[in-house]
Wavefront OBJ file of the C-alpha trace (Angstrom):
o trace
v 0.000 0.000 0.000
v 1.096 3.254 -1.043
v 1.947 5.697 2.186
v 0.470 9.353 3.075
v 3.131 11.188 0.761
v 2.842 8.712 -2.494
v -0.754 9.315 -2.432
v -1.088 13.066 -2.560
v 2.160 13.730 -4.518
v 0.031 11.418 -6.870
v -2.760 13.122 -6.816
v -1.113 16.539 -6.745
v 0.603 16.187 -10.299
v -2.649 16.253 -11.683
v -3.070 19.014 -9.535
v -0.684 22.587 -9.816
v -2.689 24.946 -11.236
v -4.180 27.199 -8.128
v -8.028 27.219 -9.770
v -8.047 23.653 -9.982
v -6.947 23.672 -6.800
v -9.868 25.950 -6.041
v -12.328 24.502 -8.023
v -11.795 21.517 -5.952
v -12.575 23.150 -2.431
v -16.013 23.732 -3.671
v -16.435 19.945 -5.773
v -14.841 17.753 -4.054
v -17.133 18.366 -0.225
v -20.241 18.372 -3.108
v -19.388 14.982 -4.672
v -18.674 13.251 -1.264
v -22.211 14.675 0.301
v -24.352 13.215 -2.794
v -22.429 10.107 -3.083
v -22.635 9.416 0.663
v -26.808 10.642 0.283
v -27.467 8.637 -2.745
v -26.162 5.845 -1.342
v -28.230 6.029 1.717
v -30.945 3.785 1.170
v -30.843 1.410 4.199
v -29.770 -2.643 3.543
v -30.813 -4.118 7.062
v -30.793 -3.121 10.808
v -27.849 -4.740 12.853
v -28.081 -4.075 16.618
v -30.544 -0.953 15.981
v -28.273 0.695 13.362
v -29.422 0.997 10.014
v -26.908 -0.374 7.691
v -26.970 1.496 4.495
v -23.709 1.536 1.782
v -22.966 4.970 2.724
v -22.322 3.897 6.510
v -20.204 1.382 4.951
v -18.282 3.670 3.052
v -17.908 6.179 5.158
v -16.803 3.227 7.713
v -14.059 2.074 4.553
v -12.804 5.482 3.657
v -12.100 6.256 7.708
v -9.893 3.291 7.567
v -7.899 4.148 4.520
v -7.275 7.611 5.631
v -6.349 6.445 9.540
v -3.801 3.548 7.770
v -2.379 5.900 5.761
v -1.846 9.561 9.054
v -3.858 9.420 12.222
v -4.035 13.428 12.116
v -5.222 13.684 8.651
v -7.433 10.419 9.756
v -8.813 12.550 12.443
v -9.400 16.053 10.168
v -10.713 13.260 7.542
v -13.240 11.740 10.210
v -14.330 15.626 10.983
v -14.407 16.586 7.441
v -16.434 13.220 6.245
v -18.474 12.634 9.092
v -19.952 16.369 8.340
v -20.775 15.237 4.955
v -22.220 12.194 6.681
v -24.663 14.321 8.641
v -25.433 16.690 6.171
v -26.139 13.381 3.822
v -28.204 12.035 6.422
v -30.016 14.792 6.847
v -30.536 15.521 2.912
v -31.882 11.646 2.365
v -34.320 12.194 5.466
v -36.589 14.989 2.979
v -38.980 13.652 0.978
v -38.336 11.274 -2.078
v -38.136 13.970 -4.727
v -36.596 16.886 -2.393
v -33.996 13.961 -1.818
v -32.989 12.553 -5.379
v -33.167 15.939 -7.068
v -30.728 17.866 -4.541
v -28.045 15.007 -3.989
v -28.034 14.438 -8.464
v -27.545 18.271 -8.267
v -24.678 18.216 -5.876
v -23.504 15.595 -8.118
v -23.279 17.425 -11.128
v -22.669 20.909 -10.174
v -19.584 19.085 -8.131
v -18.201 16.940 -11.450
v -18.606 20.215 -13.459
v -16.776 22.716 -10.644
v -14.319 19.573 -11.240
v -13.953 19.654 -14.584
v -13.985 23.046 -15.153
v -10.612 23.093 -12.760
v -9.252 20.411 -14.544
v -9.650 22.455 -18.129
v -7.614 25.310 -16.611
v -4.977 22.944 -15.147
v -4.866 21.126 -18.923
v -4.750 17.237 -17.396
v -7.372 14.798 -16.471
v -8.599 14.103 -13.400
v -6.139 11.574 -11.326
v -8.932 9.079 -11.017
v -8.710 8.317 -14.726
v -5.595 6.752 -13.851
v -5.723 5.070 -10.478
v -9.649 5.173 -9.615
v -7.852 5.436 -5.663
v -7.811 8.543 -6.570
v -11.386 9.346 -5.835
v -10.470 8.707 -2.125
v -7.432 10.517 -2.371
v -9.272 13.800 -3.554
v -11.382 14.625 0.018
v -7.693 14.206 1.597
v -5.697 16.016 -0.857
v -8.131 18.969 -0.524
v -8.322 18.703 3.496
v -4.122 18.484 2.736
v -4.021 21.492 0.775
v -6.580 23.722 3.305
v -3.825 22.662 6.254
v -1.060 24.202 3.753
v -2.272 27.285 3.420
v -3.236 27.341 7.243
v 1.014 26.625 7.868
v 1.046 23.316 8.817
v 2.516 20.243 7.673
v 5.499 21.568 5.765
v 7.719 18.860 5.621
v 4.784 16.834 3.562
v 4.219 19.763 1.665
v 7.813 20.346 0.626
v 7.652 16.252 -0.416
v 4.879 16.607 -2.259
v 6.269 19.562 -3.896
v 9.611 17.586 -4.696
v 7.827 15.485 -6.650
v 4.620 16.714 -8.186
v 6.469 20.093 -8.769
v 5.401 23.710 -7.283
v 1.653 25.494 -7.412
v 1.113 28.163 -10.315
l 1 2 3 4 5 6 7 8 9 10 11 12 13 14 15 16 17 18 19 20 21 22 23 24 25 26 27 28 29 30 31 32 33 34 35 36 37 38 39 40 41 42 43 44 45 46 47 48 49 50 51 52 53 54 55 56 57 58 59 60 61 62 63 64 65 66 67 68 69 70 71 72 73 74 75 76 77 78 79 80 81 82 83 84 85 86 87 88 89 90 91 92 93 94 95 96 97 98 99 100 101 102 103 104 105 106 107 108 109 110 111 112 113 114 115 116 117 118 119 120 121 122 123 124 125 126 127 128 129 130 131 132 133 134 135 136 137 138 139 140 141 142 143 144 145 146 147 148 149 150 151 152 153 154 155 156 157 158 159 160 161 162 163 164 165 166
């Protein structure tokens, strides 16, 4: 299994161009929220908890990201378990209110996406590794601690190998 820096300097050389970047703060948290809502529909009750695949997925991607950093697994659990709630909450209104807001996320998320990746001239980094649609909730959550200061030393790997920002 790839480790914490091979994963977002991965991710990050289809990523340089600042309104990709950008584009991505706005997508990415809009993509994970319809996914994890359209994929609330519930699959059994185990011990009183509804099972439903977005409970398992969130479960999945909590692991991944805790394997790979507990702190960015703990920012990831914040970040995701939001999404989560606001999911949760968004596949609780009724059936049409439901399916029509989290296809909406969906798209309007793909096309902020898209749009960033026609400035930065490359396709999205799930073309070639589909891991990379895990990696892109963590490499934005990365790139927000950045600009906040903190984890340098990653940064300055990443940066070794995926090349600057512009």
């Amino acid at each position: 299994m790839k480790n914490l820096t091979e994963h977002l300097s991965q991710y990050a050389l289809y990523h340089r161009d600042q309104r990709n970047i950008k584009t991505h703060f706005i997508g990415i948290p809009l993509i994970v929220v319809a996914i994890f809502s359209l994929l609330s529909l519930p699959l059994m009750s185990v011990a009183g908890i509804m099972l439903t695949p977005a409970l398992l997925l969130f479960i999945a991607t909590a692991i991944f990201y805790f394997r790979l950093d507990l702190r960015f697994g703990l920012v990831m659990l914040l970040f995701s378990g939001s999404c989560f709630a606001l999911a949760t909450w968004l596949a609780s209104q009724p059936f049409i209110i439901w399916l029509s807001s989290s296809l909406a996320l969906f798209v309007v998320g793909w096309v902020l996406q898209f749009i960033g990746h026609y400035y930065e001239g490359k396709k999205p980094a799930f073309v070639d590794d589909i891991i990379g649609l895990f990696v892109g909730p963590l490499f934005v959550v990365a790139e927000m601690g950045f600009m906040l200061g903190l984890r340098k030393q990653l940064q300055q790997d990443i940066e070794k190998i995926a090349g600057k920002m512009h």
